[in-house]
SERO-4910 file (N, C-alpha, C, O; in steps of 0.05 Angstrom, whole numbers):
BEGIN
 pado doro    nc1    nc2    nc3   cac1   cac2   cac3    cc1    cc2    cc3    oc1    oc2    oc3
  Unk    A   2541   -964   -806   2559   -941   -801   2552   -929   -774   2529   -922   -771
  Unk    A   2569   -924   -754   2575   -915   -736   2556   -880   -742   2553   -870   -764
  Unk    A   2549   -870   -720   2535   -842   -711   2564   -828   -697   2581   -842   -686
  Unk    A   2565   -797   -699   2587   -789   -687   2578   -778   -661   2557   -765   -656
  Unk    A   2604   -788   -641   2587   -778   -613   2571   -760   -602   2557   -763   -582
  Unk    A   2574   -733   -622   2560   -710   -612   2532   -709   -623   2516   -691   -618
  Unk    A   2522   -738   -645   2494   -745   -659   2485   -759   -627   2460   -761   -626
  Unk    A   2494   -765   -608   2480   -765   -581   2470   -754   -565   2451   -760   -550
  Unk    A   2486   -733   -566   2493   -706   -541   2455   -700   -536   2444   -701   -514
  Unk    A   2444   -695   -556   2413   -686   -547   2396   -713   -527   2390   -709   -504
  Unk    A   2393   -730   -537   2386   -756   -520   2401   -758   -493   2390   -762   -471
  Unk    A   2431   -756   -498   2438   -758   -465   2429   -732   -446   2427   -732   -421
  Unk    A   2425   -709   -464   2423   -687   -434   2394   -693   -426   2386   -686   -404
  Unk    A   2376   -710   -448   2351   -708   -438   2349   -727   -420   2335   -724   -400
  Unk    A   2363   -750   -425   2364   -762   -411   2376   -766   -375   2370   -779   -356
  Unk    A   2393   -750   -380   2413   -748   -355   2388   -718   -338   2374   -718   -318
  Unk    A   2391   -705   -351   2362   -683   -335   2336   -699   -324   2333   -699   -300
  Unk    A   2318   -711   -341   2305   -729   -332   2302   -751   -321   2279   -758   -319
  Unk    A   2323   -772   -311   2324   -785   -303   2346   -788   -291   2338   -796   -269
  Unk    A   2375   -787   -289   2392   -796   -282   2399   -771   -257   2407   -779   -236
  Unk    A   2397   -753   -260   2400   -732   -236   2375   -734   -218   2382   -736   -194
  Unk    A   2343   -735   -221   2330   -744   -212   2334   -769   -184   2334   -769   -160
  Unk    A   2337   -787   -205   2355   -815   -192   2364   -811   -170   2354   -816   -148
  Unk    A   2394   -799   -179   2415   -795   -155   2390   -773   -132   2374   -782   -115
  Unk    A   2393   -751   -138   2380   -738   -127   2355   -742    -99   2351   -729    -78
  Unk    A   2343   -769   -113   2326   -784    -82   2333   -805    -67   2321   -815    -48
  Unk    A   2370   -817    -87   2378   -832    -66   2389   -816    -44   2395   -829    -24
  Unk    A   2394   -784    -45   2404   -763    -29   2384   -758     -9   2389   -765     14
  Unk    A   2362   -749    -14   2338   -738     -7   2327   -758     14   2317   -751     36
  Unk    A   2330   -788      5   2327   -812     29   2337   -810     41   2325   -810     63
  Unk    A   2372   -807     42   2377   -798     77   2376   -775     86   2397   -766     96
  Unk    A   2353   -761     85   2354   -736    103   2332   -737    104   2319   -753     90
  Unk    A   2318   -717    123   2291   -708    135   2287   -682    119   2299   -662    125
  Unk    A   2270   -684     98   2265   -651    102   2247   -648     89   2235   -668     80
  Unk    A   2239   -621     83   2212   -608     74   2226   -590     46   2249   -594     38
  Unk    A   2208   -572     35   2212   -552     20   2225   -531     28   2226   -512     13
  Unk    A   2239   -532     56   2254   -509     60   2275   -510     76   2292   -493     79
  Unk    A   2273   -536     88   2309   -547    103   2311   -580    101   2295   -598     97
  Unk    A   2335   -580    104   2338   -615    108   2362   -624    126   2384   -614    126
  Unk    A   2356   -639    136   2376   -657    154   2380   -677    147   2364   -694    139
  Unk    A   2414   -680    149   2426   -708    146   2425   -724    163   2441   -722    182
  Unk    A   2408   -746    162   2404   -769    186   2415   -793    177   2410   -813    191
  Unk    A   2432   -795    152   2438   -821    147   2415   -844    144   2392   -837    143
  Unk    A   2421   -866    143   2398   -888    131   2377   -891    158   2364   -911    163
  Unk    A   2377   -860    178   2352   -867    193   2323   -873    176   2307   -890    184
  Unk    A   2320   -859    155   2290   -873    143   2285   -897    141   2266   -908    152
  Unk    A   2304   -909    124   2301   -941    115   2302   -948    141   2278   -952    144
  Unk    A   2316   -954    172   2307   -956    186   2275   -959    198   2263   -979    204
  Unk    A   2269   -938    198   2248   -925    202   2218   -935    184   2194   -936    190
  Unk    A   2230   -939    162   2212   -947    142   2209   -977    145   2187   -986    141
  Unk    A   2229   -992    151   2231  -1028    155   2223  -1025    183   2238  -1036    199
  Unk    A   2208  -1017    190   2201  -1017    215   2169  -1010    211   2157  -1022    228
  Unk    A   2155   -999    197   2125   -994    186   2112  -1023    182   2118  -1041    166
  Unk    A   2087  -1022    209   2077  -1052    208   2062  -1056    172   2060  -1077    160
  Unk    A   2057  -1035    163   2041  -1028    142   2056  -1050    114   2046  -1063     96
  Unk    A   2090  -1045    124   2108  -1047     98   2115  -1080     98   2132  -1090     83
  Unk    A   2100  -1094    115   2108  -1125    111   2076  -1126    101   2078  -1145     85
  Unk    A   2061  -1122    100   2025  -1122     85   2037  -1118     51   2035  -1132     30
  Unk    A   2047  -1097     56   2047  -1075     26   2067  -1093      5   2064  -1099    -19
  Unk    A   2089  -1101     24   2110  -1116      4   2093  -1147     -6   2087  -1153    -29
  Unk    A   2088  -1161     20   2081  -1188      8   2048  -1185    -16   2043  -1200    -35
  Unk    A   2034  -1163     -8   2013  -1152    -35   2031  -1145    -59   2031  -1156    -81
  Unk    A   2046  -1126    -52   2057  -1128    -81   2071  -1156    -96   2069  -1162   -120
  Unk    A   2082  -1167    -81   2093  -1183    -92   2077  -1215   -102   2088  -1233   -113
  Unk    A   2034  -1213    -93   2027  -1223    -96   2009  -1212   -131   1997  -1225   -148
  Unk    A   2013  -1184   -128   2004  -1172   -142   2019  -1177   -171   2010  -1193   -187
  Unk    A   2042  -1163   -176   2066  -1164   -203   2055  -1190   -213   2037  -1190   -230
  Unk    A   2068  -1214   -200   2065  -1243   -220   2035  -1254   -216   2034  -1278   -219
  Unk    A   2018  -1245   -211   1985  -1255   -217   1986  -1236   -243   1996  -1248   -262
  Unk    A   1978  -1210   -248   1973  -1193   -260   1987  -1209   -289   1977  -1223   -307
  Unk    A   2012  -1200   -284   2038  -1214   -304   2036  -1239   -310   2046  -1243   -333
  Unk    A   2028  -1261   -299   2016  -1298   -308   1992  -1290   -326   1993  -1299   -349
  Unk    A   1972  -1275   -320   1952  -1270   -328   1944  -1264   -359   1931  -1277   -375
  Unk    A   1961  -1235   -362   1966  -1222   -387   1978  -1238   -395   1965  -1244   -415
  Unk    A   2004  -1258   -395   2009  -1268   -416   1986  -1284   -426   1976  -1279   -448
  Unk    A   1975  -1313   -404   1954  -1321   -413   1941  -1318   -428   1939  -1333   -447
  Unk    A   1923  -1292   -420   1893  -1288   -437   1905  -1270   -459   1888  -1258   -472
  Unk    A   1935  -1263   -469   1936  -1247   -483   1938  -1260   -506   1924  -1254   -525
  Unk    A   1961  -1283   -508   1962  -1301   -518   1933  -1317   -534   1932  -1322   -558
  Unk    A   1912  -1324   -512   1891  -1335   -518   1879  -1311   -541   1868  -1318   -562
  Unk    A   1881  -1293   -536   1859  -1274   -544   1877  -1265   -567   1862  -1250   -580
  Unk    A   1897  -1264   -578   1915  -1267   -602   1911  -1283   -620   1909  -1276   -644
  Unk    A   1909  -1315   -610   1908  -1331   -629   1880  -1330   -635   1872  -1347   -650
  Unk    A   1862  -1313   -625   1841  -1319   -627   1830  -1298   -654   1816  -1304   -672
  Unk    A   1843  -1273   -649   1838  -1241   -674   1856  -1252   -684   1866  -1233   -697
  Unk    A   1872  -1274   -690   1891  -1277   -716   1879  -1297   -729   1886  -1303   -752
  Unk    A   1861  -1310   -718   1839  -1334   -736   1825  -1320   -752   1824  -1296   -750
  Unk    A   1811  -1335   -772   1791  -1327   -786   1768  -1321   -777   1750  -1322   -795
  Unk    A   1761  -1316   -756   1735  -1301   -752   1715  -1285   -760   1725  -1275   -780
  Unk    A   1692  -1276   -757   1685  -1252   -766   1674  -1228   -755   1654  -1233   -742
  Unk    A   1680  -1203   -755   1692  -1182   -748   1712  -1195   -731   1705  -1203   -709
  Unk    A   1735  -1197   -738   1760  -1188   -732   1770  -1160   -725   1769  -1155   -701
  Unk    A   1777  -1143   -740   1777  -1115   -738   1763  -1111   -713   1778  -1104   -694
  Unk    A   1739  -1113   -708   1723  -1105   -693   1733  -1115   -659   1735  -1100   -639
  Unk    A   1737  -1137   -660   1745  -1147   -642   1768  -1136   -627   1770  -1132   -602
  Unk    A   1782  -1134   -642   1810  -1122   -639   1807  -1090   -623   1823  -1077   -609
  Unk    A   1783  -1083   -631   1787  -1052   -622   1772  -1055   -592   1773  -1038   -574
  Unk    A   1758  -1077   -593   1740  -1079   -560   1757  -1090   -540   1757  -1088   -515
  Unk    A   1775  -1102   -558   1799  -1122   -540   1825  -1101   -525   1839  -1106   -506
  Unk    A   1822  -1076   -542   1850  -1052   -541   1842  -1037   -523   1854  -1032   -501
  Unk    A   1816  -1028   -533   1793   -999   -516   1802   -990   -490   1807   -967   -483
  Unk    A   1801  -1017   -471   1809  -1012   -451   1833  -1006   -440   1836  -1004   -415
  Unk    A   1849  -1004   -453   1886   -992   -455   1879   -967   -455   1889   -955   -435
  Unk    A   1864   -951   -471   1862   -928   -477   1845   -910   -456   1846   -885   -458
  Unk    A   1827   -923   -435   1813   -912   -413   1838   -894   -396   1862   -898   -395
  Unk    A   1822   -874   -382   1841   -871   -354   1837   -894   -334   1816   -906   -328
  Unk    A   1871   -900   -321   1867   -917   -293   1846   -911   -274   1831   -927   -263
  Unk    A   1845   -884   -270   1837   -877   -251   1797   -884   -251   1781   -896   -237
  Unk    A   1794   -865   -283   1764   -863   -287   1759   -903   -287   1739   -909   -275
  Unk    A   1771   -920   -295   1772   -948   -297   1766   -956   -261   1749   -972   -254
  Unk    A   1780   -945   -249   1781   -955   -224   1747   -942   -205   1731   -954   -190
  Unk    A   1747   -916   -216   1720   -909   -202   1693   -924   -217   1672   -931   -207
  Unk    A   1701   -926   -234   1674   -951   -247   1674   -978   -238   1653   -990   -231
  Unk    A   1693   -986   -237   1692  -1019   -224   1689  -1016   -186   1681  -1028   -166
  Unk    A   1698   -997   -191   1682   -986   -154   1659   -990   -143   1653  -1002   -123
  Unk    A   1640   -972   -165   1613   -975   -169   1603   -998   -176   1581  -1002   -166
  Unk    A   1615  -1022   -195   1603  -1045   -199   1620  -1064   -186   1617  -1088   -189
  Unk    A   1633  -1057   -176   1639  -1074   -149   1615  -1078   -120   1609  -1100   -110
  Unk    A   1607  -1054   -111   1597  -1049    -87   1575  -1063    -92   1561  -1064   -112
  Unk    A   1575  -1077    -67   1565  -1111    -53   1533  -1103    -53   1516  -1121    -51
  Unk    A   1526  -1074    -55   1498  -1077    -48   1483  -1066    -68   1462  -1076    -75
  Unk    A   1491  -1050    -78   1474  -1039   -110   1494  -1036   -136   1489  -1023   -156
  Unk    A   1525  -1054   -131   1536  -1053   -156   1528  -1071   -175   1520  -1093   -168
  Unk    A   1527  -1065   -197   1523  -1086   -222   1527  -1104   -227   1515  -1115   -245
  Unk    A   1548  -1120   -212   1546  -1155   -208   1549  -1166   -192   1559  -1189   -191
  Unk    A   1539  -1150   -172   1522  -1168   -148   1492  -1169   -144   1477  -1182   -129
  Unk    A   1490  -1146   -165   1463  -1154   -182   1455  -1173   -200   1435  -1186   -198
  Unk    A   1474  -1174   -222   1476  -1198   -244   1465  -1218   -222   1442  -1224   -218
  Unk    A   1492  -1227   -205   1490  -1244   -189   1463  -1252   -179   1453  -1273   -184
  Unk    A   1458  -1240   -170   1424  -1236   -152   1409  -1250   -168   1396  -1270   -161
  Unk    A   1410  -1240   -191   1389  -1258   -217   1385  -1283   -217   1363  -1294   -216
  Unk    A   1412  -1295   -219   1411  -1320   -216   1415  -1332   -197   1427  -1354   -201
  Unk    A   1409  -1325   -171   1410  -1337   -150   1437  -1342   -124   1440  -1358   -105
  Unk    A   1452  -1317   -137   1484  -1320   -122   1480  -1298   -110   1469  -1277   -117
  Unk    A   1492  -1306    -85   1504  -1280    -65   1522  -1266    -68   1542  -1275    -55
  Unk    A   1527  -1245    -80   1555  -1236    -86   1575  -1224    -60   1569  -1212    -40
  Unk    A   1598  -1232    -70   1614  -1217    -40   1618  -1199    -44   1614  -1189    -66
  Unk    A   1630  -1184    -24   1641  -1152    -20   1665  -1153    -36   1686  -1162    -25
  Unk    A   1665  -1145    -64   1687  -1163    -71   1714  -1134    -63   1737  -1139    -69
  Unk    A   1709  -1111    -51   1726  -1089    -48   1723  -1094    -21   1743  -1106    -14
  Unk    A   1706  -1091      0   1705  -1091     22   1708  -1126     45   1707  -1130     70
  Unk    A   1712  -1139     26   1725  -1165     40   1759  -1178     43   1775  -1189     28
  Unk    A   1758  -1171     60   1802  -1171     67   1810  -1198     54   1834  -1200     52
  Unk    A   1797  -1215     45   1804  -1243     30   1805  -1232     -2   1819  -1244    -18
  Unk    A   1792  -1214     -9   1782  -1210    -39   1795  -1190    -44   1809  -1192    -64
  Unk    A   1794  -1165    -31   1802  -1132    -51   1819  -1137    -66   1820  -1129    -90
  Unk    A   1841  -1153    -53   1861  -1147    -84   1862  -1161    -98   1874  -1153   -118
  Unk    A   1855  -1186    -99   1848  -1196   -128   1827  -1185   -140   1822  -1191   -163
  Unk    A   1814  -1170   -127   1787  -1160   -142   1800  -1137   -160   1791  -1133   -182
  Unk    A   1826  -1122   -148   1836  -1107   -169   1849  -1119   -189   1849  -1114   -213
  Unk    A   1864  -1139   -174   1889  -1149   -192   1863  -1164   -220   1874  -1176   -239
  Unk    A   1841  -1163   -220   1824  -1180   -235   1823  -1152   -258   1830  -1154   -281
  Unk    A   1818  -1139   -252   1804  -1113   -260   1840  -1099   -275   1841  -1090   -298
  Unk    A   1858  -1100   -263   1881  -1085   -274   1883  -1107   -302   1881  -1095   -323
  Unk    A   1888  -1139   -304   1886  -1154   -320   1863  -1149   -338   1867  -1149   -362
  Unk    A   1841  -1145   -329   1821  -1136   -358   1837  -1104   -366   1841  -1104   -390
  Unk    A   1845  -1086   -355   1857  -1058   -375   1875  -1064   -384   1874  -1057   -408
  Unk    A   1894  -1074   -379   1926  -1086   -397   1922  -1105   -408   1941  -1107   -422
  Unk    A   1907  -1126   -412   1907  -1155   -434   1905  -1137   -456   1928  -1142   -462
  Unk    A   1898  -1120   -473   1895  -1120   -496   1919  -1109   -501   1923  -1108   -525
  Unk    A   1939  -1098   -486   1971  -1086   -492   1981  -1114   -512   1990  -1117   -535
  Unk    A   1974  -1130   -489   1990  -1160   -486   1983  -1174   -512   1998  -1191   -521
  Unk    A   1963  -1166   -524   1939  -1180   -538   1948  -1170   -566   1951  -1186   -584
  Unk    A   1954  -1140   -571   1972  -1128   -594   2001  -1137   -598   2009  -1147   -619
  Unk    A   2015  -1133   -578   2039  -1152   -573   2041  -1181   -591   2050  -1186   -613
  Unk    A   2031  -1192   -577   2019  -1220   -588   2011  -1227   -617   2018  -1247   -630
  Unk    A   1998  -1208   -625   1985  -1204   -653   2009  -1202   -667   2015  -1217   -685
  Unk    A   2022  -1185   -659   2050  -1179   -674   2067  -1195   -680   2075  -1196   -703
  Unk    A   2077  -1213   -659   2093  -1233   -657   2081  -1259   -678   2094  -1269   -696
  Unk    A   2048  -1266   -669   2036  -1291   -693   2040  -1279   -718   2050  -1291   -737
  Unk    A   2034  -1259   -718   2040  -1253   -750   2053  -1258   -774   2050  -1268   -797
  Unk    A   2077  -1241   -750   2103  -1250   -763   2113  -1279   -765   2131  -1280   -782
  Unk    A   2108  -1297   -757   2116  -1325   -759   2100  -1340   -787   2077  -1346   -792
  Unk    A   2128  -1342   -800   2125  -1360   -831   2100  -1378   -837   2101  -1401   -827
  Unk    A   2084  -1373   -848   2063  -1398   -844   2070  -1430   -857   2058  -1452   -857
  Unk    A   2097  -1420   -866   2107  -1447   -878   2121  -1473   -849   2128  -1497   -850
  Unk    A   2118  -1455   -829   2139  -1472   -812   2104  -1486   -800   2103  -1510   -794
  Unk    A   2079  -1468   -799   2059  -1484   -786   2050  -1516   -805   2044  -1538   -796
  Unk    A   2051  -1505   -839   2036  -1518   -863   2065  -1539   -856   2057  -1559   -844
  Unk    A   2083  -1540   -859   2112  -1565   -852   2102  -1579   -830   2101  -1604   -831
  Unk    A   2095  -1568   -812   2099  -1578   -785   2067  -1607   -787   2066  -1630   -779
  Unk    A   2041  -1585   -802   2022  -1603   -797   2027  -1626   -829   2007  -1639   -834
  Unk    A   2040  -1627   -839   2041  -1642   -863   2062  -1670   -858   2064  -1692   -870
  Unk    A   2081  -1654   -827   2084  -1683   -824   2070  -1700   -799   2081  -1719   -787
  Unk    A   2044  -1691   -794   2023  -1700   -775   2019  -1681   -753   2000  -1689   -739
  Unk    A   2029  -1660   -743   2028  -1653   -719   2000  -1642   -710   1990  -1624   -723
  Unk    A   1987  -1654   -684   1963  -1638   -685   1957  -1608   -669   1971  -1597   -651
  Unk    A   1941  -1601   -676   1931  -1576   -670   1943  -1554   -644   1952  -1531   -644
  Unk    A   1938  -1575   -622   1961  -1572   -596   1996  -1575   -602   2016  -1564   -592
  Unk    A   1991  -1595   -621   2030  -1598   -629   2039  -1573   -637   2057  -1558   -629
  Unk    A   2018  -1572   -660   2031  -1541   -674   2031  -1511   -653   2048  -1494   -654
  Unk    A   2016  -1511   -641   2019  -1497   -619   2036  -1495   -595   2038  -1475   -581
  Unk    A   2043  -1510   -594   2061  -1517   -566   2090  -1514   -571   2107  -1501   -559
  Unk    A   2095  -1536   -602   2122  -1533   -605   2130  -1519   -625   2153  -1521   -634
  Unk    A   2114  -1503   -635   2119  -1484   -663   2104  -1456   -650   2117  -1436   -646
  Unk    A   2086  -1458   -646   2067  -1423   -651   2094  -1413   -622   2113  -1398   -624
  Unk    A   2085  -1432   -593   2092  -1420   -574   2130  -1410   -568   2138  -1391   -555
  Unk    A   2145  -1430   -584   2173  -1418   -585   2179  -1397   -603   2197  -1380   -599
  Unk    A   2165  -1398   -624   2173  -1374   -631   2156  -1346   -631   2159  -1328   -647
  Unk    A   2143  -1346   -615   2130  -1317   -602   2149  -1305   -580   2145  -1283   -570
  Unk    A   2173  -1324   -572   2172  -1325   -546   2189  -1290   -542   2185  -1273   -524
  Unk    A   2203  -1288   -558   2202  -1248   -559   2180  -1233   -542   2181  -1220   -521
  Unk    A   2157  -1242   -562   2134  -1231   -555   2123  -1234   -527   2109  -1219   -513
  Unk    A   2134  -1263   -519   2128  -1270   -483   2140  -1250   -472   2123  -1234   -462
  Unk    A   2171  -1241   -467   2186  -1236   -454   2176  -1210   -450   2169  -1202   -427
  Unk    A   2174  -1196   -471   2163  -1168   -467   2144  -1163   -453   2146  -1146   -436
  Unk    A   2118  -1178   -457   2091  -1175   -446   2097  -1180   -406   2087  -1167   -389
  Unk    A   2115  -1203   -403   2126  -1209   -378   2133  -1188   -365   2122  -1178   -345
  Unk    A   2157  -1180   -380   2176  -1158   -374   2159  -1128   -364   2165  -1112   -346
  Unk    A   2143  -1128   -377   2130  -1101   -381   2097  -1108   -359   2080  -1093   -350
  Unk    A   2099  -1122   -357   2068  -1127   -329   2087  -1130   -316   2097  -1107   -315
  Unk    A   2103  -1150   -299   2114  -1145   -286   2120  -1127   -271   2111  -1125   -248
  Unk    A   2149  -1100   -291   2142  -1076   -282   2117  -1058   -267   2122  -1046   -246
  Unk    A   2090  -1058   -281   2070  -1041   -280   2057  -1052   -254   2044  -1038   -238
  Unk    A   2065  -1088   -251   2043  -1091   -228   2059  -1089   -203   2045  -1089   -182
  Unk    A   2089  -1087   -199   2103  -1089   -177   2104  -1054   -170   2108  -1047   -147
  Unk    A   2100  -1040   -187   2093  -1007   -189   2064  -1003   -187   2062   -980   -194
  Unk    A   2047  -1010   -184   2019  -1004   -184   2014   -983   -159   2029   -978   -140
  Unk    A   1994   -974   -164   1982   -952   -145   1963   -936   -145   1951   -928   -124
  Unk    A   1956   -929   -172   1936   -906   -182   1908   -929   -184   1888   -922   -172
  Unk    A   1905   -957   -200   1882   -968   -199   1878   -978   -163   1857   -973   -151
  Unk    A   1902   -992   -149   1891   -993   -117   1885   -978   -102   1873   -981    -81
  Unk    A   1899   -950   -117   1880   -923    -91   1858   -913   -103   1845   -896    -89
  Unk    A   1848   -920   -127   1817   -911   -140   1799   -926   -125   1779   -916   -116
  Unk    A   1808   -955   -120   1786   -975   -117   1783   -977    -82   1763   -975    -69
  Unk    A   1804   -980    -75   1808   -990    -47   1822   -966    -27   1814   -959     -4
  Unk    A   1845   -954    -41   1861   -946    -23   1872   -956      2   1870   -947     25
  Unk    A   1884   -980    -10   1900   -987     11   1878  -1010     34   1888  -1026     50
  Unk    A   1846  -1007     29   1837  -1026     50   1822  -1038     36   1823  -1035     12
  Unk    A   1798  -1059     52   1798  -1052     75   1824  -1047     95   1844  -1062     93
  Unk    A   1824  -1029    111   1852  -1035    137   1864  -1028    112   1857  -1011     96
  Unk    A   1886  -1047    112   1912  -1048    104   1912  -1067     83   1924  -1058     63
  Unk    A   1904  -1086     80   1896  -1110     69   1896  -1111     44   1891  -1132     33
  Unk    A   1901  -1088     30   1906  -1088      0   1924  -1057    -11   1921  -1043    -31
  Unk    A   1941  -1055     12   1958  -1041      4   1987  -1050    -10   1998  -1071     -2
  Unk    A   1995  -1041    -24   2020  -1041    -40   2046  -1029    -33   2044  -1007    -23
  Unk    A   2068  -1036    -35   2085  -1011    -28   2093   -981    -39   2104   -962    -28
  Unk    A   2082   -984    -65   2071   -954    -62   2047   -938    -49   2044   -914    -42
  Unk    A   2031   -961    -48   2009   -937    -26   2018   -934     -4   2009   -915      9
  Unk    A   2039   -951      8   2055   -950     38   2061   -924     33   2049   -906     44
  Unk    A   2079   -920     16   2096   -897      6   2076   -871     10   2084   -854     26
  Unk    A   2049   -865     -4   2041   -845    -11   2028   -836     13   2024   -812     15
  Unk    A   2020   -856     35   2011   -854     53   2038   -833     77   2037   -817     95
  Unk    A   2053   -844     65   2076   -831     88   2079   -802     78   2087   -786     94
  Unk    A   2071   -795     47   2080   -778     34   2054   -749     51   2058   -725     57
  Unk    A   2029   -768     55   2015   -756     57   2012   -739     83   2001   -718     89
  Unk    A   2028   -756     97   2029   -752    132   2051   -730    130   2053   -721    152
  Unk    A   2065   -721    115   2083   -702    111   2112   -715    113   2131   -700    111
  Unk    A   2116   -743    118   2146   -746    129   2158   -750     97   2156   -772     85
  Unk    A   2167   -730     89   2177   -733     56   2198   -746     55   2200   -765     39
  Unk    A   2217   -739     68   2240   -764     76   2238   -781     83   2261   -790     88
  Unk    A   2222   -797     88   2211   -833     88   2197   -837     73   2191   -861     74
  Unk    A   2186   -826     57   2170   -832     31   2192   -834     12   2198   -855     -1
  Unk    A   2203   -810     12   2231   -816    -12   2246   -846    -10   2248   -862    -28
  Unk    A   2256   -850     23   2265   -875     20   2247   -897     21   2257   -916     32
  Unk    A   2219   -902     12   2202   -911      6   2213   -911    -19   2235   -923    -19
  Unk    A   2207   -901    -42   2210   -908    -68   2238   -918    -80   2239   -937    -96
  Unk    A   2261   -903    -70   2288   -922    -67   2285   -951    -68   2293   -967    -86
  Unk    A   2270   -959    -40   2268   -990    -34   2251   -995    -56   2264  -1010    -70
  Unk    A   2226   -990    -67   2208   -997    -86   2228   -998   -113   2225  -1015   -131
  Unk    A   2246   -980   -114   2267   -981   -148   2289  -1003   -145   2296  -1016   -165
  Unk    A   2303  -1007   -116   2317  -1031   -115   2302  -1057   -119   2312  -1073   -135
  Unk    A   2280  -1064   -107   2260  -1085   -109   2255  -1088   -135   2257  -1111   -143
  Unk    A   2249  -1074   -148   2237  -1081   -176   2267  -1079   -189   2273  -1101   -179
  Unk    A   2279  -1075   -195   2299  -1073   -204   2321  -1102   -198   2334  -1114   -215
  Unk    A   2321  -1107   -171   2329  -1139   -165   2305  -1171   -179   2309  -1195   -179
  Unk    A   2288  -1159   -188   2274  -1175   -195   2272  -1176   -227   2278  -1196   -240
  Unk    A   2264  -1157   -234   2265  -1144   -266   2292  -1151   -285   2292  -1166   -305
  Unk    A   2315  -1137   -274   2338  -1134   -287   2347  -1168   -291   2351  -1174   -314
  Unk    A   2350  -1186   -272   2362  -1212   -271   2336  -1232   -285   2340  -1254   -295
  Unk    A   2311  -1222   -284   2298  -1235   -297   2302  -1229   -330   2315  -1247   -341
  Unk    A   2296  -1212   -344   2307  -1206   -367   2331  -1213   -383   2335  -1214   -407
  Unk    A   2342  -1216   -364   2384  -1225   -372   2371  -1256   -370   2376  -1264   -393
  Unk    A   2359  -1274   -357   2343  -1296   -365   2328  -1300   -388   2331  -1314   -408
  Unk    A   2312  -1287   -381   2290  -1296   -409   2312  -1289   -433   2318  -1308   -447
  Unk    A   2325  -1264   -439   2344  -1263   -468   2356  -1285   -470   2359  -1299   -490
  Unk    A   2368  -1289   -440   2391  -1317   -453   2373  -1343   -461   2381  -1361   -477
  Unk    A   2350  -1343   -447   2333  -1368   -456   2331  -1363   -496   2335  -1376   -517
  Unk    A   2325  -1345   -492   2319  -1338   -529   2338  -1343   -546   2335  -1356   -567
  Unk    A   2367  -1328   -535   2386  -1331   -550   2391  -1363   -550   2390  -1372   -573
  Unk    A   2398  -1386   -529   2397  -1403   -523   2378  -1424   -546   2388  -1442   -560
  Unk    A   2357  -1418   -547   2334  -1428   -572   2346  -1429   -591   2334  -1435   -612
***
């Protein structure tokens, strides 16, 4: 049975106040210059202006190295680490809550700790290291490393999202289609490959869908750890962004995040309308 239109009316104003006026509002705010107390209409001088920031060809091709590492990752180990708390193990339970824990940290407090056990000369595993006879690198302060050193570190706080996700999805799958499947020989990898893995695949899309998002938006764990360096060398296009924000030019920061919502949004939206039709398709 159908809801009557005015059983909406509360969700849309919250929605249209919080987000949809918002929205419009900084595709406005992008073409103009201004501060908290005047503004000028300059037309698409920012985006100009902004595609012209030596900073924003660093920031784009990082982010865009960043989203699908992060996103390959979590599904991976989320997957692995699913089928792993849905086995018979023991402490399970237990597992499950060491595997989550880190969902529940702050980014930020997350980022100033792996800072500290990052740093090349008295952090904690470049000490480990030391033990056994390895040199550890700068793994924040070397322009080859910082950002995978984050993108390593953002993948340990979100696998366990991925990892609940996952749990959810094995769950639910009939144990009669695994007990059929091995009864007419299939081995261990068979049952996995062509049974566990198509029908989780809900559960893929989301976990995709949703890193994706978080890692093409990142910002708060790369400015804990690095901010943006060494140099430039592990900046994102939001730290491009916050950096401009910071220098006061608020109207190129605004059209900073515009370009950051079309970007993710050209990537996100057409991927999704994929993966569903792959599912529905199944």
């Amino acid at each position: 049975m159908a809801y009557p239109a005015w059983f909406y009316l509360p969700a849309a104003v919250v929605y249209g106040v919080l987000f949809i006026a918002p929205t419009f509002a900084s595709f406005y705010f992008s073409l103009t210059r201004w501060s908290l107390f005047d503004q000028e209409f300059i037309g698409f001088g920012n985006f100009v202006q902004f595609f012209q920031e030596p900073a924003l060809v660093t920031g784009l091709t990082n982010t865009l190295i960043y989203g699908p590492i992060t996103s390959v990752a979590k599904v991976v180990l989320g997957l692995l680490l699913a089928l792993l708390l849905t086995s018979q193990i023991q402490g399970r339970g237990w597992l499950r809550s060491v595997v989550f824990f880190p969902v529940l940290v702050s980014t930020i407090g997350v980022g100033i700790m792996f800072q500290a056990l990052m740093d090349p000369r008295d952090g904690a595993i470049n000490r480990m290291l030391g033990v056994v006879g390895i040199n550890g690198p700068g793994w924040l302060t070397n322009p080859d490393l910082a950002l995978y050193s984050v993108a390593l570190v953002d993948v340990w706080k979100g696998v366990g999202l991925a990892t609940v996700i996952y749990i959810a999805g094995l769950v639910s799958i009939p144990r009669e289609y695994i007990e059929a499947a091995a009864v007419d020989g299939a081995s261990a990898w068979q049952r996995f490959w062509h049974v566990t893995v198509p029908l989780v695949r809900p559960a893929t899309n989301t976990v995709i869908i949703l890193s994706l998002i978080g890692g093409l938006r990142t910002f708060d764990l790369i400015w804990a750890m690095t901010r943006g360096g060494p140099g430039f060398t592990s900046d994102v296009i939001a730290s491009v962004i916050y950096k401009q924000y910071q220098a006061g030019f608020y109207g190129l920061s605004t059209a900073g995040n515009v370009v950051l919502f079309v970007i993710v949004s050209a990537i996100v939206v057409p991927l999704a309308w994929w993966l569903n039709r792959r599912q529905v398709e199944y």
